[in-house]
N, C-alpha and C positions, 0 to 999 in steps of 0.2 A: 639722674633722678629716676625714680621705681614709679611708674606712672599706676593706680589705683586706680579701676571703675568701679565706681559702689553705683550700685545697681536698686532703685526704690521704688517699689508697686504701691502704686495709690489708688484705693475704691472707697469715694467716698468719707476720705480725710480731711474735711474743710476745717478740724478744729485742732488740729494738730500741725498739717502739712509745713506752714510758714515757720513752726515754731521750731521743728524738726531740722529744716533743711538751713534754722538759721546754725541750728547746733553743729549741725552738720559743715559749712561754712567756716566755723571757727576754727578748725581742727588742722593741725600744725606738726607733723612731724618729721623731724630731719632727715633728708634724706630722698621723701616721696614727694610726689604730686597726685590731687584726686582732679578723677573726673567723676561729675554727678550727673547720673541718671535717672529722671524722672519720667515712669510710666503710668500715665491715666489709667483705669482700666473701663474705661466708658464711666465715671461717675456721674450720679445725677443730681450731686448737691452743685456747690459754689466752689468746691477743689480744684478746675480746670481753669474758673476765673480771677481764682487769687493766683495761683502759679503764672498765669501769663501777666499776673498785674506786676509779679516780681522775680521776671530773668534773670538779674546779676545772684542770685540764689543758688543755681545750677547750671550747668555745661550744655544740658540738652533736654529737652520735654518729644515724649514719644506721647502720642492719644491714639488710642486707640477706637476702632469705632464704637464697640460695644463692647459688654463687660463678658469677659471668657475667663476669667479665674485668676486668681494669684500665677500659676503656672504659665499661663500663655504672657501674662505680663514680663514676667522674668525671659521667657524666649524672648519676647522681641523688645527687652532692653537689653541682652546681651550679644542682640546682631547691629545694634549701637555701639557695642563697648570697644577700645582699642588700646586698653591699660595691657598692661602687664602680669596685673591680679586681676580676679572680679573679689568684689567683695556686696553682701545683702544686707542693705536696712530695712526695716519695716519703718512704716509713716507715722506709727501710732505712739510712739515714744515708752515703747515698753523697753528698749535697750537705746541706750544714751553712747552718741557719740565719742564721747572723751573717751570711753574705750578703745579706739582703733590705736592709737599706740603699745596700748600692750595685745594688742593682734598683729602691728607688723611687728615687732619686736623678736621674734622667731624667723621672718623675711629675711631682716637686716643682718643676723645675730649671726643664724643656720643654715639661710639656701632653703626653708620651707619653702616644700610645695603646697603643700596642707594646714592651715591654723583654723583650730575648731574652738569657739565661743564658750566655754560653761559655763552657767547658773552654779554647779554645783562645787566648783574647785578653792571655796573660802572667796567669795567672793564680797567687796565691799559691804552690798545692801543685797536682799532679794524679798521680793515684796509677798507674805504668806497667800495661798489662793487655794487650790483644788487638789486636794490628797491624791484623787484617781487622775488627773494628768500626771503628775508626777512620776505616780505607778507605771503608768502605760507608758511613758518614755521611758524611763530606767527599765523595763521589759522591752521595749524595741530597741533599746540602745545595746542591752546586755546578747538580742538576738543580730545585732547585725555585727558585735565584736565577737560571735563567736566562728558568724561566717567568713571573717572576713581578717582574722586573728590581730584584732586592735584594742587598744582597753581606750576606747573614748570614756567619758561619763556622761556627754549629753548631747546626743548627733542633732538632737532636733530644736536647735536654737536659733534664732535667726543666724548669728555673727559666724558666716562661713566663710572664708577667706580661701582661695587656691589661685594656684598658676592659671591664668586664661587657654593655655594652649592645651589645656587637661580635659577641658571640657567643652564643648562648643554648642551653641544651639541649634546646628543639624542632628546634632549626634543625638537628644534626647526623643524620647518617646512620649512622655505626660505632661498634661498639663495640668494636672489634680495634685491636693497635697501630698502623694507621694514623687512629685518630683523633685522636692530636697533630697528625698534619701535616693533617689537617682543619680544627684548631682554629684553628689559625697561618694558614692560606692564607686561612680567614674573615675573620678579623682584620685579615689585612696586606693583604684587597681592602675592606674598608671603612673601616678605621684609615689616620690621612695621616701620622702623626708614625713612626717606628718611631725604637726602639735598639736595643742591643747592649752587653753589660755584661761584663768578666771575674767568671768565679766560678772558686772549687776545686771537685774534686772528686777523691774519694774510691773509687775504684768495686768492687763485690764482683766476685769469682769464680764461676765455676761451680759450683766445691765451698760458696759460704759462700752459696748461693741467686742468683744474676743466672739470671735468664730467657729473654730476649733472642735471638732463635737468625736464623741470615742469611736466612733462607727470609721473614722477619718484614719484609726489603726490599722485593719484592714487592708487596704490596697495599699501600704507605706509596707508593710511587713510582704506582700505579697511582691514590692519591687523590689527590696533589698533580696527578696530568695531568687527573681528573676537575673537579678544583675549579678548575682554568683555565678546562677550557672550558665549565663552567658559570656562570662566574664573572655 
């Protein structure tokens, strides 16, 4: 068995989390085994007390003391992780578990090192939202394939799937939202096999919690050119 650590930052999910991790839960394919990783990020709703009301949900709860960002959360559920892949869910159910099968499907199929999430590849459903996110990923996407000679279509999706040994949590440097494209440019310089998979997605609003803000392009564009010329 291909052991999976899916890896899940939680700040202030109390209306999703249960629902999420039940989905998560259900998910069956031949072959692997998941381990699920839940990270507090210091929340201050009711998140930390429904998750301890219901352990047989997940593998392990990381709490953190206070809240340091999406980024430090994912550092320290991946010095948890002891899979074989890491793989990232968000808590908010804007991407629906029943996809990981066709994310490991390139695992099982090819020896990927790399399976990368798209919104944009025909995928089932993708719920209409914000013209200028869109823009600015397909601009950050079209700049980190051209450093980096890959034709992704959507680097910045949650469903990031790689080899564990590709990446580690000493190895990163951010804990701000460019440390996806951190994690990905590691991967895609030491990883030989890459894919690319359609997924749905679902995406919240600003009113229903999305985050996300354009200023956040910025320091994502400024690591992908860092991790070039470091490379």
């Amino acid at each position: 068995m291909t052991r999976i650590s899916i890896i899940i930052p939680a700040y202030n999910e109390q209306a999703t989390i249960l629902q999420l991790l039940g989905q998560v839960s259900r998910q069956s394919v031949p072959g692997f085994e998941f381990e699920t990783i839940v990270i507090d990020d210091g929340s201050k709703d009711d998140t930390v007390r429904l998750l301890e009301a219901n352990p047989k949900l997940y593998s392990r709860l990381v709490k953190q003391p206070k809240n340091g960002g999406k980024g430090a959360a994912v550092r320290a559920g991946l010095r948890h992780a002891s899979g074989d892949y890491v793989l990232f869910q968000d808590a908010d159910l804007e991407y629906s578990p029943s996809d990981y099968a066709k994310l490991l499907y390139p695992v099982k199929e090819f020896g990927a090192d790399v399976v990368m999430g798209s919104r944009f590849l025909a995928p089932q459903y993708t719920r209409v939202a914000y013209f200028w996110h869109k823009l600015g990923n397909t601009l950050i996407t079209l700049f980190f394939n051209v450093l980096f000679n890959t034709a992704f279509s959507d680097i910045y999706s949650c469903y990031l799937l790689y080899r564990r040994d590709l990446v580690s949590a000493d190895d990163l440097v951010s804990d701000g939202w460019d440390q996806h494209a951190e994690i990905l440019a590691r991967a895609v310089q030491r990883g030989k096999v890459l894919y690319e998979v359609p997924i749905s997605y679902h995406g919240r609003t600003y009113e229903e919690g999305k985050k996300i803000r354009s200023y956040h392009a910025v320091p994502v564009i400024l690591m992908i050119l860092r991790r070039k010329l470091r490379r």
